[in-house]
C-alpha positions in Angstrom: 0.0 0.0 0.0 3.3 2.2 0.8 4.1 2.1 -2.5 0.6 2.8 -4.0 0.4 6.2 -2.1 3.9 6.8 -3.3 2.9 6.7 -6.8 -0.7 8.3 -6.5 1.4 11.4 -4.6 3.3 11.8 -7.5 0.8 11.4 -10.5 -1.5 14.1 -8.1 1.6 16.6 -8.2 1.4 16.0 -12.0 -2.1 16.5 -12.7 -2.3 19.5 -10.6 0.7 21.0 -13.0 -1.2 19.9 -16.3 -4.5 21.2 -15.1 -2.9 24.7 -15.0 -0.7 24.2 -17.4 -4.1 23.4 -20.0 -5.9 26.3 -19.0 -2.9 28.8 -19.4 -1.9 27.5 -22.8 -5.7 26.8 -24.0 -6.1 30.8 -22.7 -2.2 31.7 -24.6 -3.3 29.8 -27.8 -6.1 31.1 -28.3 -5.3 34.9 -27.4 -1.9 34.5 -28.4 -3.1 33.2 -32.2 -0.8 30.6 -32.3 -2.1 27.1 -33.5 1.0 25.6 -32.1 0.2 26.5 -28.6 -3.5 25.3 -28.9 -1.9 21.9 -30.1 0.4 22.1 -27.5 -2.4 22.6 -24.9 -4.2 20.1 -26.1 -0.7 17.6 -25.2 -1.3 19.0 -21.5 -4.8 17.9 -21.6 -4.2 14.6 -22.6 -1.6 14.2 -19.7 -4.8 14.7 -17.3 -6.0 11.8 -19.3 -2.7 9.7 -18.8 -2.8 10.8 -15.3 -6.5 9.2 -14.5 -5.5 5.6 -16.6 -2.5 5.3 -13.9 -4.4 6.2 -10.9 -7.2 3.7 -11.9 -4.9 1.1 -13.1 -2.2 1.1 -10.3 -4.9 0.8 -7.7 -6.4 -2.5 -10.0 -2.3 -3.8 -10.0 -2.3 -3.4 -6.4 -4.7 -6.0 -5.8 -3.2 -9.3 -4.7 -3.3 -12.5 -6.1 -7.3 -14.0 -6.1 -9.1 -16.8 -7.6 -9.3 -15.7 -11.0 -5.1 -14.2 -10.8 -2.7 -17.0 -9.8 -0.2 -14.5 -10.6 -1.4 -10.9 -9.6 -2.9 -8.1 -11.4 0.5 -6.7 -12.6 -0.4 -7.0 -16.3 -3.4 -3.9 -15.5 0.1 -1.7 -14.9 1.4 -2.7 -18.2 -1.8 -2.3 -20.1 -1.9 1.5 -18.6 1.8 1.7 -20.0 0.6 0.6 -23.2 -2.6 3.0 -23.3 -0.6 5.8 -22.6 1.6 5.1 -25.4 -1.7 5.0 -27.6 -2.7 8.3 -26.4 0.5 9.8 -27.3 0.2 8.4 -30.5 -3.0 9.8 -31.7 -1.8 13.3 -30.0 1.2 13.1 -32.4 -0.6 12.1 -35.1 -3.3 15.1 -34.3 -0.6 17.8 -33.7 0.7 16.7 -37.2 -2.2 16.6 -39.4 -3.0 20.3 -38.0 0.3 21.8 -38.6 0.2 20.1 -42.0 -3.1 21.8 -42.7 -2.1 24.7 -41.9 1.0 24.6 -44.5 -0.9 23.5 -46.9 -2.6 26.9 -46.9 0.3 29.1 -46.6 2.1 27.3 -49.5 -1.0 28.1 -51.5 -0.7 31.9 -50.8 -2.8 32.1 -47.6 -1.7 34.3 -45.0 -0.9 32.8 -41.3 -1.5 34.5 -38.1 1.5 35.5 -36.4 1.7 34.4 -32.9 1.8 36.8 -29.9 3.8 37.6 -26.9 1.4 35.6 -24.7 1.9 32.5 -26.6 5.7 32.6 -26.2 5.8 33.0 -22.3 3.2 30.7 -22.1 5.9 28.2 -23.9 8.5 29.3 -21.8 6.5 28.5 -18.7 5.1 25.2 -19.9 8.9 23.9 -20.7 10.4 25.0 -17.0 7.5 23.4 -14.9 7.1 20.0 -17.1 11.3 19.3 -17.3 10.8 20.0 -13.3 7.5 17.5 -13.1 9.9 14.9 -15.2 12.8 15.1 -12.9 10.2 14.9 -10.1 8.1 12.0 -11.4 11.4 10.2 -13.3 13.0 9.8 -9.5 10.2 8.2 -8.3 9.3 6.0 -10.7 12.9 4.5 -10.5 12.9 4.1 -6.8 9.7 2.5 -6.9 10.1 0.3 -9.9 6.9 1.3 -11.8 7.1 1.2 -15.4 3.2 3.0 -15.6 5.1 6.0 -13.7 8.0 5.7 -16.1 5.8 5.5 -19.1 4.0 8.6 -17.5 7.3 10.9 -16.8 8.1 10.5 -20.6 4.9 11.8 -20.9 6.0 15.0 -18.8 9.2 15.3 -20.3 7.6 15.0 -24.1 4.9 17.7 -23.1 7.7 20.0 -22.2 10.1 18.5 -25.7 6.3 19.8 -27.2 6.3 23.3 -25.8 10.5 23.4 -26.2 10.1 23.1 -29.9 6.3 25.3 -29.9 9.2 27.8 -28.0 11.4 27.9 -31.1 8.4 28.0 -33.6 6.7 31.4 -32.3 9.8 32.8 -31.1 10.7 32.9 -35.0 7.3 33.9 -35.9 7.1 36.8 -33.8 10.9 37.7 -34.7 10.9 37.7 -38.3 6.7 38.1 -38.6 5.3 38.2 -42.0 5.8 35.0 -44.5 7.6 33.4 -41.7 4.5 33.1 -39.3 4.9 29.1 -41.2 7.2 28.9 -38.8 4.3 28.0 -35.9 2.9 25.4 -37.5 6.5 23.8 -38.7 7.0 23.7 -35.2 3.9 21.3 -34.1 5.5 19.4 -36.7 8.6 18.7 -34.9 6.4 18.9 -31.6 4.1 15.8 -33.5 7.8 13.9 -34.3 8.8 13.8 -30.5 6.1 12.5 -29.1 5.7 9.9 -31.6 8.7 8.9 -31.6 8.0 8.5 -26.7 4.8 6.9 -28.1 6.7 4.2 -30.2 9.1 3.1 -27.3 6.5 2.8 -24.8 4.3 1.1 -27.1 7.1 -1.4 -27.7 8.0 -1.7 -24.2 3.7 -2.6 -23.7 3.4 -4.7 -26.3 6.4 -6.7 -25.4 5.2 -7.1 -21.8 2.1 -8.4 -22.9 2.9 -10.6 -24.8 5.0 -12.4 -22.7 8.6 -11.4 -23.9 11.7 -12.7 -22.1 13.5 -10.3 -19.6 16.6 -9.1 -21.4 20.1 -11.4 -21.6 21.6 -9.6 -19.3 19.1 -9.9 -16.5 19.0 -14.2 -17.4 22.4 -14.2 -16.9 22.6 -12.7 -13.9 19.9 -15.1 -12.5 21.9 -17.9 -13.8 25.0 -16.6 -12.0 23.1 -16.7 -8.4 21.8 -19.8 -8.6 25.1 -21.6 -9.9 27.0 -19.8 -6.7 24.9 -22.0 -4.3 26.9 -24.7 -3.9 25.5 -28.6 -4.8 23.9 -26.9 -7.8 24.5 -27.5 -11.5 23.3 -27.6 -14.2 20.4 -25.0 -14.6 18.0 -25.4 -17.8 14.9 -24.4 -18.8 14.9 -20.8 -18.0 11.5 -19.2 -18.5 11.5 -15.7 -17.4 8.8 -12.6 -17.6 7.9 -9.5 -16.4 4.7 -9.0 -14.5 3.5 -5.3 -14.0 6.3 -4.1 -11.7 7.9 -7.8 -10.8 9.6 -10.8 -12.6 8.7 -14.1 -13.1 11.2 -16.8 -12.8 11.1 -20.3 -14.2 14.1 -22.5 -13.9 15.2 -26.6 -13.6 18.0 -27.6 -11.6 20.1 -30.5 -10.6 21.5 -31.5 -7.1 22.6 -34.6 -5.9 19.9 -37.6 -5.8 20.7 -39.0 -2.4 20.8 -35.8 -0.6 17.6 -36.2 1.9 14.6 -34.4 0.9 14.4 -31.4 3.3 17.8 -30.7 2.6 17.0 -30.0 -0.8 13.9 -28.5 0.4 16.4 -26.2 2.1 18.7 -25.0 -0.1 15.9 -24.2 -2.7 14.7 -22.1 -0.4 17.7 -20.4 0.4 18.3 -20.0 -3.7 14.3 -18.6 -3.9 15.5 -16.0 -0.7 18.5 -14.7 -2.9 16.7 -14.0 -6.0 14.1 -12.5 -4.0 16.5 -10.2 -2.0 18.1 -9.2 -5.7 14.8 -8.6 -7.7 12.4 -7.7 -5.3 10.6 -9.8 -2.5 7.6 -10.0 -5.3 9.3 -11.8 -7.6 7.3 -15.2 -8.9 10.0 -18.2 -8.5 9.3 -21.3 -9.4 12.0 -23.7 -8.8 12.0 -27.6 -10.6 14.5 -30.0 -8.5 15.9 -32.9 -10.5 18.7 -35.3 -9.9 22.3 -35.0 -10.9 22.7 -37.5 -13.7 
């Protein structure tokens, strides 16, 4: 439960920062005439989104195991990691298809709006306090070992990537003015290609989760290193491994030697289970197949 209020601390910190962070940029784009600030408050807003699919997922991944979940409701954090990759997705792909639009007119002679004074503070505020929610969230989400919260300070730090490169696009505008008010909408552009690209990683860090995908070499190796520093173990096979929300599953066959008595075996598994467990997290799923030496 420690951990739970831990991470709906954070996410509240967060959505108190988008929920300004909206209004002032909705108020800045629209005042401001810049259509890359209205896209960019329109980022912020689907933060409060993201922020409501953790808090109603993590609680769900809290749950312990049941009837129906031998192993935990882990998976709900992972499919919140995934949704919010989604999300970001169609913002990019929203951001994009405006700021193209909006090109499309000015290549055909049309005259853009240039952006006002409004619209650039309100940029320069959005990148200082999202960088700061990032830093904020990003520590918390490592200590705790939540990918959701991960998945959700990338979502920070791309909302202030967003209003870094809406920044650069009104600055021009309102410095060179005329023709160059294309510059705002070439900017959501960029804005559309950062997120997208945050979107991508998370949804292939989901995706991968759910469907079961090894944890990396590295991490099997390291498992196989403990358990062969036991001594009266050998050969370990039949590694099956997984994450599960926030914890690992581990799968693994060993040998020790067939006349050792029964609770002595019993023993030393035990004592193997109780080192994984102090190196991945007391959480961690271990299931442990005995066999004897040949």
């Amino acid at each position: 439960m420690r951990r739970e209020r831990e991470i709906y601390k954070v996410t509240l910190v967060g959505s108190v920062v988008n929920v300004l962070l909206t209004v002032f940029k909705f108020i800045a784009g629209v005042l401001g005439r810049s259509a890359a600030m209205t896209a960019d408050a329109a980022h912020s807003l689907s933060d409060l989104l993201t922020d409501a699919v953790v808090i109603l997922f993590v609680r769900i991944s809290a749950k312990p195991e049941d009837r129906g979940h031998d192993y935990g409701h882990g998976k709900y954090e992972t499919l919140a990691t995934t949704i919010i990759g989604l999300l970001l997705a169609a913002v990019a792909v929203g951001i994009g298809f405006h700021g193209v639009s909006d090109i499309v007119v000015w290549s055909r002679g049309g005259v853009l709006d240039s952006p006002g004074m409004l619209a650039m503070w309100a940029a320069v505020v959005s990148v200082l306090l999202k960088e700061a929610v990032y830093q904020y969230t990003a520590v918390y989400a490592r200590k705790l070992d939540s990918s959701v919260m991960k998945a959700n300070a990338w979502h920070h730090r791309s909302d202030a990537l967003s209003s870094l490169g809406t920044l650069a696009g009104i600055g021009g505008a309102i410095a060179l003015g005329g023709r160059w008010a294309v510059l705002d909408p070439l900017a959501s552009l960029v804005v559309a290609f950062f997120i997208l690209r945050v979107a991508c990683k998370l949804l292939k860090q989901g995706l991968s989760e759910l469907l079961e995908a090894s944890l990396p070499d590295e991490v099997e190796q390291e498992i196989l290193s403990l358990v062969m520093s036991h001594p009266g173990v050998s050969d370990p096979h039949h590694l099956r491994t997984r994450r599960i929300g926030s914890r690992y599953a581990i799968e693994l066959h060993i040998r020790m030697d067939g006349s050792m008595p029964l609770s002595e075996a019993h023993d030393r598994t035990r004592e193997i289970e109780a080192a994984l467990k102090q190196r991945f997290g007391q959480s961690t799923h271990i299931n442990l197949h005995v066999e004897p030496a040949k």
